[in-house]
N, C-alpha and C positions, 0 to 999 in steps of 0.2 A: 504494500500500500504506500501511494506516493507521500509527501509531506502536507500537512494542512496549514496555509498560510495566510496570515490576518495585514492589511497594511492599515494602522490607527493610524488615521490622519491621513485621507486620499488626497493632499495638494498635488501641486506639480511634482516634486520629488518624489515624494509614495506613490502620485498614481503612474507617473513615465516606467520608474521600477517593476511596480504590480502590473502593469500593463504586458510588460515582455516577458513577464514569468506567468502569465495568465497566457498567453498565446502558446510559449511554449509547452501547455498543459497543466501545470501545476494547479493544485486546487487554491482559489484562491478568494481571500473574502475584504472587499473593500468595506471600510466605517468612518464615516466622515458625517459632520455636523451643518455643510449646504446640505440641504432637502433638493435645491435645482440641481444638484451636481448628483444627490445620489440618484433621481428620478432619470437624470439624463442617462447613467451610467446603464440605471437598468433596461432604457428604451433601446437605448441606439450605443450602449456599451463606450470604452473608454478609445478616443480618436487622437493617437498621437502623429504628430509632425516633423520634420526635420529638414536637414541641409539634403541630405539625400533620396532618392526613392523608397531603398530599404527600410529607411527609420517614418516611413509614412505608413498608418494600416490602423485600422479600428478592430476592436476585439469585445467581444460577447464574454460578460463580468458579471460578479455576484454582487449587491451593493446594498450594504446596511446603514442605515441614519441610526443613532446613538440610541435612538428611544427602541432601536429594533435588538439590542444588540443579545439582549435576556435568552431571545433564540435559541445562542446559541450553549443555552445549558442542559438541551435537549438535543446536542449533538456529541460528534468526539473529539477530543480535546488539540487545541491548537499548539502545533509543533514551533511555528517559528512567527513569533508577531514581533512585524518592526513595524515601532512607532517614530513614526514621523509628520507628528504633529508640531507647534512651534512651542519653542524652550517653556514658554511661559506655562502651558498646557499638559508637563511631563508628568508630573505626581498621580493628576486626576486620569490620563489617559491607560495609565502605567496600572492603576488601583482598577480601574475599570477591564482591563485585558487579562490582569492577573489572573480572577477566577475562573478564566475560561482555557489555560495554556494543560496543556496535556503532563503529565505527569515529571516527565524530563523537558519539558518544552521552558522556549527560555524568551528575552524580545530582544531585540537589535537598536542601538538607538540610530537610526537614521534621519540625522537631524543636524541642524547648523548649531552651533554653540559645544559645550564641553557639558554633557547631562546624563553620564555614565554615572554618578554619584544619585543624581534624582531617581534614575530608575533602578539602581538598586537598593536604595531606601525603601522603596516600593515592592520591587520583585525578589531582593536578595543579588550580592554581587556573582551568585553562579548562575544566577540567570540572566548576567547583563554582559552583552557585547555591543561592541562599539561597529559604527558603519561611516565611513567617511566618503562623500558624493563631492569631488575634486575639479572644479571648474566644469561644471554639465549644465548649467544654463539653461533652466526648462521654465516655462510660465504657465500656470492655466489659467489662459485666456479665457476663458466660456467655460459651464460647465458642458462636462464630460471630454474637455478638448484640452488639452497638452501640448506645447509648443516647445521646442528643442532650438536656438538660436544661435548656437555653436557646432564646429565641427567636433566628428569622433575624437576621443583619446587617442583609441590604438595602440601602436607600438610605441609612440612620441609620448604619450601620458596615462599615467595610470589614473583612470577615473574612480574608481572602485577601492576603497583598503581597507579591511575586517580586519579586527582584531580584540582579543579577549583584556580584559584589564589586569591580568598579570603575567600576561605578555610572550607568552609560552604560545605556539602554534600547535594549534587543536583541529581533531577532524572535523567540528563541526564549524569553527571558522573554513577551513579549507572549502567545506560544503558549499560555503554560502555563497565565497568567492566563485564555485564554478557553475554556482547556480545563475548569479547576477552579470555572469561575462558574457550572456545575450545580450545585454542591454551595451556593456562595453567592456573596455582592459579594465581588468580587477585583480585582485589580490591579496592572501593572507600577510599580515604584517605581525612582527614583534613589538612595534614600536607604536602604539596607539596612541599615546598620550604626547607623543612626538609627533604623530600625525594631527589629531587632532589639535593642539597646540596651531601646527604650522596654516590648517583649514582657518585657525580662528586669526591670525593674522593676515590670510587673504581678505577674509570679510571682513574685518576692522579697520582694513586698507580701503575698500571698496560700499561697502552698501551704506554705510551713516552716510558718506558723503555724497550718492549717489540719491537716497534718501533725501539729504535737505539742500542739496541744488537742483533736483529737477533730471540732471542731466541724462545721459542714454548712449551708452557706444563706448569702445574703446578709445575714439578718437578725444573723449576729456583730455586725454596724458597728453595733448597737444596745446592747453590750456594751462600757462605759469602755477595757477593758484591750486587748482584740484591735483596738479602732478605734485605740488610743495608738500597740500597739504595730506595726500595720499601715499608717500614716503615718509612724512614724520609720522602719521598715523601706524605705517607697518613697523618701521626703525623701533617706535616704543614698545611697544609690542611683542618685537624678539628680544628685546633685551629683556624685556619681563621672565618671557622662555626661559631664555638662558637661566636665568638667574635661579629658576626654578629647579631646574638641571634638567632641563627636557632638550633630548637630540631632534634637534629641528632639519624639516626635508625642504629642498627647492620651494620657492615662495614664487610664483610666476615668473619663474624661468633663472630665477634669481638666488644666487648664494646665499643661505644665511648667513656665513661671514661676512659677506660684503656691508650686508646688511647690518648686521653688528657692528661694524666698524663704523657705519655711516651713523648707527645712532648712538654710540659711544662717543662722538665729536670727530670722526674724520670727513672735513669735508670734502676731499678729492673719493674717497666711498661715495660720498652722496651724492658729488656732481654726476661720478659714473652709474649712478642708480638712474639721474634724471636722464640720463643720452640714452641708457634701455631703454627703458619707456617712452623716450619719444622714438626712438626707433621700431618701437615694437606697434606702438598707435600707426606708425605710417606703413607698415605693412600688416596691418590684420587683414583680416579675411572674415571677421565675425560683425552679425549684425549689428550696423548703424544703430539698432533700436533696442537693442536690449539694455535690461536692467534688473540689476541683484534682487534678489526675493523682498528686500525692505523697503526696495522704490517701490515693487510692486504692491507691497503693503500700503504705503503712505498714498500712493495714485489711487487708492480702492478704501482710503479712509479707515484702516482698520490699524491694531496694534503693530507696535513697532517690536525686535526684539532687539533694540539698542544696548538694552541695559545687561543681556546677555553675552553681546558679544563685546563692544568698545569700552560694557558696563563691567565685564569681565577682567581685563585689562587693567583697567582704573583697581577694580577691587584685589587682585591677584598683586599688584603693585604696593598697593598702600601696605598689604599683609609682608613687604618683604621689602618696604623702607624704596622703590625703585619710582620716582616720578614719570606722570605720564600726563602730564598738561594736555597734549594735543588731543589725546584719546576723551579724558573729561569734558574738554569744550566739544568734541562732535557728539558726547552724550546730552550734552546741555542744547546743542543747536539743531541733534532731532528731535527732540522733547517740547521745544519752543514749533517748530513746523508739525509736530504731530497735534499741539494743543490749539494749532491757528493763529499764535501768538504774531508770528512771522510766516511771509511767505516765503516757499521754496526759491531760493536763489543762490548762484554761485556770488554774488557779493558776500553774503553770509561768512566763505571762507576767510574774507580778512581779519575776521576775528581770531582766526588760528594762523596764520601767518607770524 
């Protein structure tokens, strides 16, 4: 008998995932709290998109709204539930999934932020593994519809990396990994907390500010202030890592040493941070129009999870004496765009300059 697969929290990320392991045949049971989205999923099943042909195709899904979920205590028990609902959300989704997981069954956290601790408060740390989703750029646009605005991984990137939280490689990390390599490059990792870590400095480089200017595309790093202010943001960030003693991986395409250097005060480090980046805005290949999961948040009026990740940062800092000015004021300047206090704009950033 195959695995029984639950994704709490069918957004973009849960449902693009669920979507290709639902095609590939796995049993698989979407729970999500839009009613349009779980109504859609059930009519016309889940419709994802992409750069290429292959990554276009809609698929016939199981889809339960939160009030349905009781169901399924009338069934048999769910092997592998990853949640992937937003940080703020972990406890209650985590308490909720718990009674329904199969005997050895355990959840995945597939989720932006560091929340390996949330869910296993909740589920127990042998039932918690970590899931890192590395530059995949998906939106759901409409419900039941999934939008993919970057190109594959592949062999240039591993989009995928499981890992247990003490860091040993297990067959059922390995499992997951070769479960989820339909969807792209994946991977068992030892180093979870170093990955994770390294995830949370991508987005604490990218969506607050992406968040409270409005902006869209690779092409901002062509623009003084969001490339300034998108280096000090990552610079502090890995220095926090570090400090923490977490082995840090490539950071969009980038050394963490270099990076280190740049936010420990070298500036010829950080000049040559700002020449990647503008070099790398002038030749993407990724759409003009995308935007991290927090602009999409804030373009759709809902919560932000600032406070998770740049919030992170700030609080992971203060616990270990390490300042992080830049990271605090883009917590303070989504929070001011989230309340309507101010509007979205990149003038904003001169305040972190």
């Amino acid at each position: 008998m195959g695995k029984r697969i639950a994704i709490v929290g069918a957004g973009a990320v849960g449902s693009h995932v669920g979507g290709y392991l639902a095609r590939e045949g796995h049993e698989v049971i979407f729970i999500d709290m839009w009613p349009e989205h779980v109504e859609a999923m059930r009519t016309t099943g889940i419709e994802l998109t992409g750069l290429t042909e292959p990554e276009c195709f809609t698929v016939k899904v199981r889809a339960l709204h939160l009030t349905e979920v009781e169901c399924l205590s009338r069934e048999a028990g769910i092997d592998i539930a990853f949640v992937s609902t937003k940080s703020y959300d972990t406890e209650w989704a985590a308490m909720m999934i718990r009674q329904y997981l199969a005997p050895d069954g355990f959840c995945v956290s597939l989720q932006n932020g560091i929340n390996e601790d949330r869910l296993a408060g909740v589920v127990g740390w042998g039932r918690t593994v970590g899931m890192i989703a590395s530059s995949i750029a998906v939106e759901l646009y409409e419900p039941g519809k999934v939008r993919r605005n970057v190109t594959l991984g592949g062999e240039k990137h591993t989009v995928f990396r499981i890992g247990e939280p003490h860091g040993r490689i297990t067959p059922r990390i390995e499992e997951i990994a070769e479960m989820v390599s339909v969807c792209d490059s994946s991977k068992a990792t030892s180093n979870l907390w170093g990955e994770r870590w390294s995830k949370l400095v991508a987005n604490s480089m990218r969506n607050g500010l992406y968040a409270a200017t409005g902006l869209a595309g690779g092409a901002v790093d062509l623009q003084d202030a969001p490339r300034i202010v998108a280096l000090k943001l990552a610079t502090e960030a890995v220095v926090v890592g570090r400090a923490q003693g977490f082995v840090l991986e490539t950071i969009y395409g980038q050394s963490p040493d270099l990076l280190y250097a740049a936010g420990t005060g070298d500036a010829g480090a950080f000049q040559q941070l700002e020449d990647l980046l503008i070099e790398r805005a002038r030749t993407s290949n990724n759409a003009a129009t995308h935007r991290p999961s927090m602009a999409q948040d804030m373009a759709k009026g809902r919560r932000t999870e600032i406070e998770f990740l740049n919030g992170l940062v700030v609080e992971r800092g203060e616990m270990i004496h390490v300042p992080t000015p830049t990271n605090q004021g883009m917590v303070d300047l989504v929070r001011r765009v989230e309340r309507r206090e101010a509007p979205a704009s990149v003038d904003l950033l001169n305040e972190l300059l």
